[in-house]
LOZANU-197613 format. One line per 4 residues: for each residue x negated, y, z of C-alpha. Coordinates in nm, 4 decimals. Layout:
N
X/Y/Z | ...
***
This chain:
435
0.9314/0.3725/-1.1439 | 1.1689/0.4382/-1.4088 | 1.1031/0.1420/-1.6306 | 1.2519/-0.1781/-1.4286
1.0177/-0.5113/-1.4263 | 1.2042/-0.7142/-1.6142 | 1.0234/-1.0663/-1.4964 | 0.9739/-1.1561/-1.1142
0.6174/-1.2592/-1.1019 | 0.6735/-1.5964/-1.0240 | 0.8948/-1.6747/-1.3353 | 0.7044/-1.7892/-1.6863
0.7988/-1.6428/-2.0019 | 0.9722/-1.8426/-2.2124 | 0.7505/-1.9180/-2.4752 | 0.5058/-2.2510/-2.5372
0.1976/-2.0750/-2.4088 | 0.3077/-2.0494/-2.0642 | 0.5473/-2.3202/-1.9968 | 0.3205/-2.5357/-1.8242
0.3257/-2.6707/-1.4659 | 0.2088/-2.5459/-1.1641 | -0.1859/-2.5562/-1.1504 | -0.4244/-2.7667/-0.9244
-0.5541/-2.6027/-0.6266 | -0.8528/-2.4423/-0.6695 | -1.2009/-2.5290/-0.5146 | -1.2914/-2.1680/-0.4394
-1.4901/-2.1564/-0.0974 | -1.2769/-1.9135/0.1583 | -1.3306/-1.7369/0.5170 | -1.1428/-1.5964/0.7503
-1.2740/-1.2546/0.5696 | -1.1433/-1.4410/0.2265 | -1.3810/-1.5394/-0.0603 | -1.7306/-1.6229/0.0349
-1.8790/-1.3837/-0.1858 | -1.8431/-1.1430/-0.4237 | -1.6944/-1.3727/-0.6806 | -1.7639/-1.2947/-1.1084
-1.4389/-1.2331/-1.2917 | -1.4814/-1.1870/-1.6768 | -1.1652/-1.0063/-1.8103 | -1.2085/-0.9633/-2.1653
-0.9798/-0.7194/-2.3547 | -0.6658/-0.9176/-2.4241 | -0.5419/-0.9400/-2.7906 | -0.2423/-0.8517/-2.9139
-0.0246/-0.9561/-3.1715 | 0.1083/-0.7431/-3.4965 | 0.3357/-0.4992/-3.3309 | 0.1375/-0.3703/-3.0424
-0.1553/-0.1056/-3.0597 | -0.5044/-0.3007/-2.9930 | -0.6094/-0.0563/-2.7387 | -0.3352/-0.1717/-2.4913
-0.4707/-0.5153/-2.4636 | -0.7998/-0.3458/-2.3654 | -0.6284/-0.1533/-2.1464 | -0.4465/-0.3785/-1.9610
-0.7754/-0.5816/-1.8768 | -0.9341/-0.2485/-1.7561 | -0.6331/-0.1957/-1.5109 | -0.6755/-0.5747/-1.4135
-1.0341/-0.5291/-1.3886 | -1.0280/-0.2262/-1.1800 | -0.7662/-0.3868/-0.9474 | -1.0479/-0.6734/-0.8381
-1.2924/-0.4546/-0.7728 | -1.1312/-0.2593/-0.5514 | -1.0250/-0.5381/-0.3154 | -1.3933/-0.5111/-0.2872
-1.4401/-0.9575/-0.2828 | -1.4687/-0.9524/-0.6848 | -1.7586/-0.8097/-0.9069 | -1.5301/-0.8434/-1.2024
-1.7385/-0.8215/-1.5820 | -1.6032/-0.6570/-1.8649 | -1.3397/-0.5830/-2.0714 | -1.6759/-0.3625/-2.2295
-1.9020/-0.5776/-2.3874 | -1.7625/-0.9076/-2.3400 | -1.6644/-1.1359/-2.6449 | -1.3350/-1.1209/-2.7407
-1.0995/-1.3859/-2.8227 | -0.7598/-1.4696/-3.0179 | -0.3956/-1.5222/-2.8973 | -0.4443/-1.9171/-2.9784
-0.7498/-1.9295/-2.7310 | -0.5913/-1.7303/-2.4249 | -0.5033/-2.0721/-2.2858 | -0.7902/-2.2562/-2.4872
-1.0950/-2.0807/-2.3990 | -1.4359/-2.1619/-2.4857 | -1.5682/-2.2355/-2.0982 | -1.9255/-2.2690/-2.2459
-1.9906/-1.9239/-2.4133 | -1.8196/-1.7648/-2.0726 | -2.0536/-1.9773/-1.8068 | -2.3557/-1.8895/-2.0268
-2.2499/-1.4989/-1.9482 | -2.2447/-1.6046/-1.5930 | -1.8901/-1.5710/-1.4825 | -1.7409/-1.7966/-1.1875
-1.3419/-1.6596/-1.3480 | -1.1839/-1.5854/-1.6173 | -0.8988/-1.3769/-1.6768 | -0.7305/-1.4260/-1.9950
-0.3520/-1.3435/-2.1894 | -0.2057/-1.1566/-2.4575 | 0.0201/-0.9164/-2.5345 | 0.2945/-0.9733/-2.7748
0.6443/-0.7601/-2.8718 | 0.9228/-0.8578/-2.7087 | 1.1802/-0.6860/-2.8609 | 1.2639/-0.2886/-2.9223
1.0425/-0.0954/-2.6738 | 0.9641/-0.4369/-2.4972 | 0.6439/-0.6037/-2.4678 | 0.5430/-0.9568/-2.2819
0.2127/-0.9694/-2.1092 | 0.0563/-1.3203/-2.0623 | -0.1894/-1.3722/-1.7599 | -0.3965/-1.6629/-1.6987
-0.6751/-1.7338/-1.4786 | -0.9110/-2.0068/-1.4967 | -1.1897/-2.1489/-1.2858 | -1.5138/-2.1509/-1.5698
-1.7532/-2.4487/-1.3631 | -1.4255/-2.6787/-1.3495 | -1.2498/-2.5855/-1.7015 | -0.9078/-2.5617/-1.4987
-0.6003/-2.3384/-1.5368 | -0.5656/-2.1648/-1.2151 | -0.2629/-1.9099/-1.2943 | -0.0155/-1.9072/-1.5479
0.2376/-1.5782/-1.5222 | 0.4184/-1.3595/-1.7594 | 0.5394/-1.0677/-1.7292 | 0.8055/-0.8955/-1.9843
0.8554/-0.5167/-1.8985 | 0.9439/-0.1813/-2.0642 | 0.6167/-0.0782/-2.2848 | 0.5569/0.2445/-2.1306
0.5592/0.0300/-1.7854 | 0.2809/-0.1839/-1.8928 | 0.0337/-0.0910/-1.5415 | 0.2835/-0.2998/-1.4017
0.2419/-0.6162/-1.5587 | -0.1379/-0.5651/-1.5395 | -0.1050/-0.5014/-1.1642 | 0.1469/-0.7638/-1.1475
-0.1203/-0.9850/-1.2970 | -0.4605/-0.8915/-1.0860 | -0.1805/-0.9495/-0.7654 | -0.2022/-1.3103/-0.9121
-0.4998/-1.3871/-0.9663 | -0.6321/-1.1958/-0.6169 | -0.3283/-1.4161/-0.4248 | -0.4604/-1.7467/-0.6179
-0.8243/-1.7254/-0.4893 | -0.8018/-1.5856/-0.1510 | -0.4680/-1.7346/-0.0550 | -0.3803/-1.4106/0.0931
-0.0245/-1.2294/-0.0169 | -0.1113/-0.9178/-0.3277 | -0.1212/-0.5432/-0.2460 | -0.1903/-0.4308/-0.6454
0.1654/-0.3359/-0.7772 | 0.2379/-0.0789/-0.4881 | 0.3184/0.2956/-0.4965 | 0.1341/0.5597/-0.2635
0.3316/0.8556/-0.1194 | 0.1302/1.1259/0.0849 | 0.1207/1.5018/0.1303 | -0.0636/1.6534/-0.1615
-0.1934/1.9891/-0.0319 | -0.2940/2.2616/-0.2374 | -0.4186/2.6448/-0.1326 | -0.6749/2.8419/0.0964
-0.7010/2.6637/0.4775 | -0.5469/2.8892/0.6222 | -0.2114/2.8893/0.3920 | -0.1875/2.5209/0.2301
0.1096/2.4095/0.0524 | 0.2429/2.0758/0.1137 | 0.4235/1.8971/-0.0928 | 0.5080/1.5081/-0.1021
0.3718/1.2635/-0.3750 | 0.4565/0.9485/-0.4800 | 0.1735/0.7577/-0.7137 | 0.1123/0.3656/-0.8051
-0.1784/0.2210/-0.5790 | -0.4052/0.3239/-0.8545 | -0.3527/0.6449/-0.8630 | -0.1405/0.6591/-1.1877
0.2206/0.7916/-1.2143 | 0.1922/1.0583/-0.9961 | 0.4938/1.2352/-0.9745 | 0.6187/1.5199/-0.6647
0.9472/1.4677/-0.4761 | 0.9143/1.7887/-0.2773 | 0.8325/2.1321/-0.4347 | 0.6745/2.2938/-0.1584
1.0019/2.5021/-0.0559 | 0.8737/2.4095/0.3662 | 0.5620/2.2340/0.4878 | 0.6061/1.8504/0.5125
0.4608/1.5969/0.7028 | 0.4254/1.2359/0.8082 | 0.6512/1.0638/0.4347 | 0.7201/0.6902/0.5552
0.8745/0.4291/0.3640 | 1.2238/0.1965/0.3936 | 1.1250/-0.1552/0.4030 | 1.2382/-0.1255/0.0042
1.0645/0.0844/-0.1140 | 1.3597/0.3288/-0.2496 | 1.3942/0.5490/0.0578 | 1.1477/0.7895/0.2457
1.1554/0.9553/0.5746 | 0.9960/1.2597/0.6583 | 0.9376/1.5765/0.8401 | 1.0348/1.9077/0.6665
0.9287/2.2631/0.8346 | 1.2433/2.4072/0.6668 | 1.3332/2.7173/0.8855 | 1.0141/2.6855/1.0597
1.1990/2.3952/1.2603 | 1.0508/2.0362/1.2393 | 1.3519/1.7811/1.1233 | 1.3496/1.4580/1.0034
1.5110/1.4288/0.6520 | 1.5677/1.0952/0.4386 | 1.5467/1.0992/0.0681 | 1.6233/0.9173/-0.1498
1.3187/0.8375/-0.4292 | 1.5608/0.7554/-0.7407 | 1.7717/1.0640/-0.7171 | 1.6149/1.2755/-0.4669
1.9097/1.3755/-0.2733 | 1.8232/1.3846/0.0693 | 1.9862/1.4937/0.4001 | 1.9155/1.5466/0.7690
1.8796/1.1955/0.9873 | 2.0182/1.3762/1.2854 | 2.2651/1.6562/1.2045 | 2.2113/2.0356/1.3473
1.8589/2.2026/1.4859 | 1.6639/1.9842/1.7172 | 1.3194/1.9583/1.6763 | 1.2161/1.5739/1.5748
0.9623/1.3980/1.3793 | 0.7545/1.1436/1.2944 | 0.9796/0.8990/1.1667 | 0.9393/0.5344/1.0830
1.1832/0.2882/0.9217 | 1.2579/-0.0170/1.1368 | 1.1675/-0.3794/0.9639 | 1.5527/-0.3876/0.8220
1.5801/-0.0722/0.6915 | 1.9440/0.0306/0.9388 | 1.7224/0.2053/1.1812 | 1.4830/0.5056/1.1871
1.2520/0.5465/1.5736 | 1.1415/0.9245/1.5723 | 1.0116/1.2187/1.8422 | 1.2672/1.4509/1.9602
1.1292/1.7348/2.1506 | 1.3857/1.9487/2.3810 | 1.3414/2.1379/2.7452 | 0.9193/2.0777/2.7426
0.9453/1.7045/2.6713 | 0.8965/1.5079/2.3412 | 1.0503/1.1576/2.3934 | 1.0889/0.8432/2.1119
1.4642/0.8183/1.9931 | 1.6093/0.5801/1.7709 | 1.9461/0.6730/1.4800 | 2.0569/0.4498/1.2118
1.9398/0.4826/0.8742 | 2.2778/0.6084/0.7808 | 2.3799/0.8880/0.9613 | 2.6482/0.6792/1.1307
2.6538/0.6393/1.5009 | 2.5465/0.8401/1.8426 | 2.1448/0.8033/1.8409 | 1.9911/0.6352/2.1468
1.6945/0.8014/2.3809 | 1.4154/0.5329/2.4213 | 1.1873/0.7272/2.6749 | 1.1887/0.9376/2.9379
0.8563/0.9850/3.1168 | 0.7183/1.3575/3.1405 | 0.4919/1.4326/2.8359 | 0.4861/1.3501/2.5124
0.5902/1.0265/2.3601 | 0.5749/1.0502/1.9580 | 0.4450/0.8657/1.6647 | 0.6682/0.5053/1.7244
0.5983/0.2162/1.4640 | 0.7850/-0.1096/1.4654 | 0.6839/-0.4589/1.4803 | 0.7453/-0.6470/1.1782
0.9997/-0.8582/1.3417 | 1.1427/-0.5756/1.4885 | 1.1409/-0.6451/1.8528 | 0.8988/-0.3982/1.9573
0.7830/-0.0747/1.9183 | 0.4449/0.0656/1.9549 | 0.3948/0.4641/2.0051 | 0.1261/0.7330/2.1622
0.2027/0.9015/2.5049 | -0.0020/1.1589/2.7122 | 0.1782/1.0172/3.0211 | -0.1182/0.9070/3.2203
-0.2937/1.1999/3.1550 | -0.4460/1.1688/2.8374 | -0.3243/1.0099/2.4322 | -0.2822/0.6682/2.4754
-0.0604/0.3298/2.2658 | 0.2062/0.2140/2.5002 | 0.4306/-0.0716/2.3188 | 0.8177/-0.1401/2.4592
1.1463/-0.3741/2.3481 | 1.3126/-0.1836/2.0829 | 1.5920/-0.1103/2.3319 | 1.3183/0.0907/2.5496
1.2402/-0.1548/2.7755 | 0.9180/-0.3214/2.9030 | 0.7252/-0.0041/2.8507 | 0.3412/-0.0829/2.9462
-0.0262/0.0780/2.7887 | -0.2077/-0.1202/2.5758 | -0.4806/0.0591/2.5332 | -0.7624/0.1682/2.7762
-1.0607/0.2921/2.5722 | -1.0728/0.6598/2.4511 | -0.8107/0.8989/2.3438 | -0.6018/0.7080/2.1025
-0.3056/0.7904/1.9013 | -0.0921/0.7410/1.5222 | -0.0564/0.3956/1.6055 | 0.0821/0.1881/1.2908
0.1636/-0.1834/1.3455 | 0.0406/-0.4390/1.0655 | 0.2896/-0.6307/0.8963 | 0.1552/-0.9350/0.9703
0.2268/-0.8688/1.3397 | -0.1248/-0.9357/1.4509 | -0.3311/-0.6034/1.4630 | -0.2336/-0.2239/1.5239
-0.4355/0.0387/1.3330 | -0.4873/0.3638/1.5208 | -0.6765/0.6810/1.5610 | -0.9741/0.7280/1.7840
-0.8656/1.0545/1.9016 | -1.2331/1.1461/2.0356 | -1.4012/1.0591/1.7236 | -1.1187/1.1102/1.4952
-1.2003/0.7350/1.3401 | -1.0074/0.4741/1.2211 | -0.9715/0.1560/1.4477 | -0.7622/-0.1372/1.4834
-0.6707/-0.3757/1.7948 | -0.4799/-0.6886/1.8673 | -0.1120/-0.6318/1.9083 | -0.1325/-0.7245/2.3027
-0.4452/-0.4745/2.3510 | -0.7874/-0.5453/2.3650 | -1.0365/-0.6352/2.0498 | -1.0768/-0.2700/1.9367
-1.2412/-0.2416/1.5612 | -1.4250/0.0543/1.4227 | -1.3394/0.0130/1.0443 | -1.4489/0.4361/0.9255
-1.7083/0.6155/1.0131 | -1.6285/0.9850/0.8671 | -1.6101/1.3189/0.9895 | -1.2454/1.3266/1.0887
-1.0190/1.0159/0.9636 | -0.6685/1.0198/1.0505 | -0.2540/0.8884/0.9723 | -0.3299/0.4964/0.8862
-0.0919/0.3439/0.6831 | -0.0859/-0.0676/0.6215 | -0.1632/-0.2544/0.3000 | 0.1808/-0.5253/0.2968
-0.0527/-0.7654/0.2944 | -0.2372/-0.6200/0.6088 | -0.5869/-0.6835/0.4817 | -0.6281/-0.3126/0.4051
-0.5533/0.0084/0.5851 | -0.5259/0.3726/0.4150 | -0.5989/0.6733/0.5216 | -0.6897/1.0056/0.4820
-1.0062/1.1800/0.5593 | -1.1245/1.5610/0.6400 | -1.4473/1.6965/0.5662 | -1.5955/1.9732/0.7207
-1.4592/2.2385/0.5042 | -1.1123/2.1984/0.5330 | -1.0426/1.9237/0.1980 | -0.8686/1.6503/0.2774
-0.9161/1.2545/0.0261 | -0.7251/0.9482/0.0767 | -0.9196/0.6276/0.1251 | -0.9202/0.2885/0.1817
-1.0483/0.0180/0.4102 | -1.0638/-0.3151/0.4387 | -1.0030/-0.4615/0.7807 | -1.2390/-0.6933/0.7652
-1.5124/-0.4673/0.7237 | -1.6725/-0.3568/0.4003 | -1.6629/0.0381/0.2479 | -1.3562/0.2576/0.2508
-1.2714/0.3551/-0.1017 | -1.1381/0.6619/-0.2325 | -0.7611/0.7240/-0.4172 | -0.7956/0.9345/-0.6784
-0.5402/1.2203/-0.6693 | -0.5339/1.5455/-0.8656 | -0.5554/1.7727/-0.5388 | -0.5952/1.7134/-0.0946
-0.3965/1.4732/0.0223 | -0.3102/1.3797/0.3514 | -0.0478/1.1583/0.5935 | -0.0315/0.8405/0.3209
0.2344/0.5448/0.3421 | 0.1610/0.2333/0.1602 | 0.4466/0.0938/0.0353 | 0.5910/-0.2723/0.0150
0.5052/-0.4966/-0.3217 | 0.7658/-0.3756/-0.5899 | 1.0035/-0.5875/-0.6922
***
């Protein structure tokens, strides 16, 4: 983004209205699949004080609003049709008139200048049976840049009531694909989680594939078909400079970041083999061969700790997840089902999402093997990329005549939901919560 967040989410404005303590803990039932049902949210429009347009404190709770409901655990009500309320009630609210309209939460705030192109967005969320304060967060950020602070804000309140980390104020990058079948132009796209912002960082100059990002957020790597030769590049998002990982023509690819960001694991294919290799982020140093069965060994994703690696191999005979040390060592299969393949490991270390190669469906297992998960069910569903709070997996999804959507899942089970995006897109890479 260009606009910085001025606020971390966890500090409070500094103004009266949200310079309280931290809340009591909420009695909101939760599973292991998080809350028990599909919980009511109101979110009224927010007002706004002399300074800001009106329409932006609607907005805001429409962004906020959305945000629930595509978690897919809240049936939030509103900002249409719901009462509205004044800057003096945001942390004062009338609990009777809003459990008479049925709703279990309430999302309320404000939105107030904060100085030349500034604005602060307050965000509270309160528990309507009980008449509690749940969350109390402000957020002070550029005025064009205002998604974030609603984003930032739904994070909170979907953190607060299932206890689990946020996955709202994220960007999407992916290969938006445009042209007949049979001569598509790829280019790669970088959009916030909602599908706003969208912006390209490649103009379509080669084919590219497979866009992963740094741990940070600010770099990608990728695979470019520049000279109809498939290298790994690293780019930069802020400037868009970019540059080869590993200097001159040999054919690599599908690259992945390790945990700390120093390291990139990728394919290199040379004399009929295609083995996982491992460079630093940097450019600096000699890179290091991982494998060397016969066959192809491609697709490598790191643990989050960083101490393993899981990839795909054809080495006993057919497309398989094999996991090793990230030195190369301790290579074994974990997987004994069906073709499998595109493994991506979950940053919370505990599950792998994959591809059933067979039925071209996404599924996930536990990191040692064993307890495969169908979570799709489409025509041909491939490249799963990780939510960073690993309760959600995206992917993209063929149809039968060639288009290509972006979805999501959650891996608990429930209905994938589609990304909006202006054209096709294909091979997406959730990124890690903005700071």
């Amino acid at each position: 983004m260009k606009c910085k967040l001025l606020l971390a989410m966890t500090a409070l404005v500094a103004s009266p209205a949200l310079a309280q303590g931290e809340p009591p803990p909420v009695d909101v039932e939760v599973t292991s699949g998080g809350v028990n049902s599909a919980t009511s949210v109101a979110v009224p429009a927010m007002p706004t004080e002399a300074g800001v347009e009106m329409a932006l404190g609607r907005n805001i709770a429409g962004v906020i609003a959305s945000g629930l409901r595509s978690s897919g655990r809240f049936a939030p009500l509103g900002p249409g049709g719901l009462p509205n309320y004044s800057v003096a009630q945001a942390d004062a609210p009338a609990f009777g008139e809003w459990r008479g309209l049925g709703a279990q939460q309430l999302v309320t705030g404000f939105v107030r200048p904060a100085g030349p192109g500034q604005i602060t967005v307050g965000c509270y969320l309160y528990d309507v049976g009980a008449g509690r304060e749940l969350v109390r967060q402000g957020f002070q950020v550029t005025t064009d840049n205002w998604r974030r602070a609603a984003n930032k804000c739904a994070d909170a309140i979907y953190s607060r009531l299932t206890g689990e980390g946020g996955f709202l104020d994220t960007r999407v990058v992916f290969v938006a694909e445009t042209g007949p079948k049979n001569n598509r132009q790829k280019r790669i796209a970088i959009m916030d989680s909602d599908g706003a912002n969208l912006r390209y960082l490649t103009e379509g100059e080669a084919t590219v594939v497979t866009p992963r990002f740094s741990p940070d957020g600010r770099r990608l790597a990728y695979t470019s078909y520049q000279g109809r030769r498939a290298r790994v590049w690293v780019l930069d998002i802020a400037t868009g400079t970019k540059r080869l990982l590993v200097p001159g023509l040999a054919l690599t690819s599908a690259p992945r970041f390790s945990p700390d960001g120093n390291r990139i694991a990728y394919a290199l294919s040379a004399n009929g083999n295609t083995d996982i290799w491992v460079a630093n982020a940097d450019g600096s140093g000699v890179p290091q061969r991982l494998t060397s069965a016969p066959g192809i060994d491609t697709a490598p994703s790191y643990s989050p700790d960083g101490r393993r690696i899981v990839f795909e191999s054809d080495r006993g005979g057919s497309q398989q997840l094999y996991v090793m040390d990230a030195n190369g060592s301790n290579q074994r299969r974990i997987s004994f089902g069906g073709p499998a393949g595109s493994p991506a490991w979950s940053p919370r270390g505990d599950k792998i999402a994959f591809v059933r190669v067979g039925s071209f469906r996404i599924g996930v297992m536990n990191a040692g093997g064993g307890g495969d998960q169908t979570l799709t069910d489409g025509w041909q569903d491939e490249s799963p990329s990780w939510a960073p709070n690993g309760q959600f997996v995206m992917f993209n999804r063929f149809t039968r005549d060639g288009r290509s959507s972006l979805f999501a899942v959650p891996v608990g089970g429930g209905t994938a939901r589609r990304l909006p995006t202006p054209q096709d897109g294909s091979d997406p890479s959730w990124s890690p919560l903005q700071r």
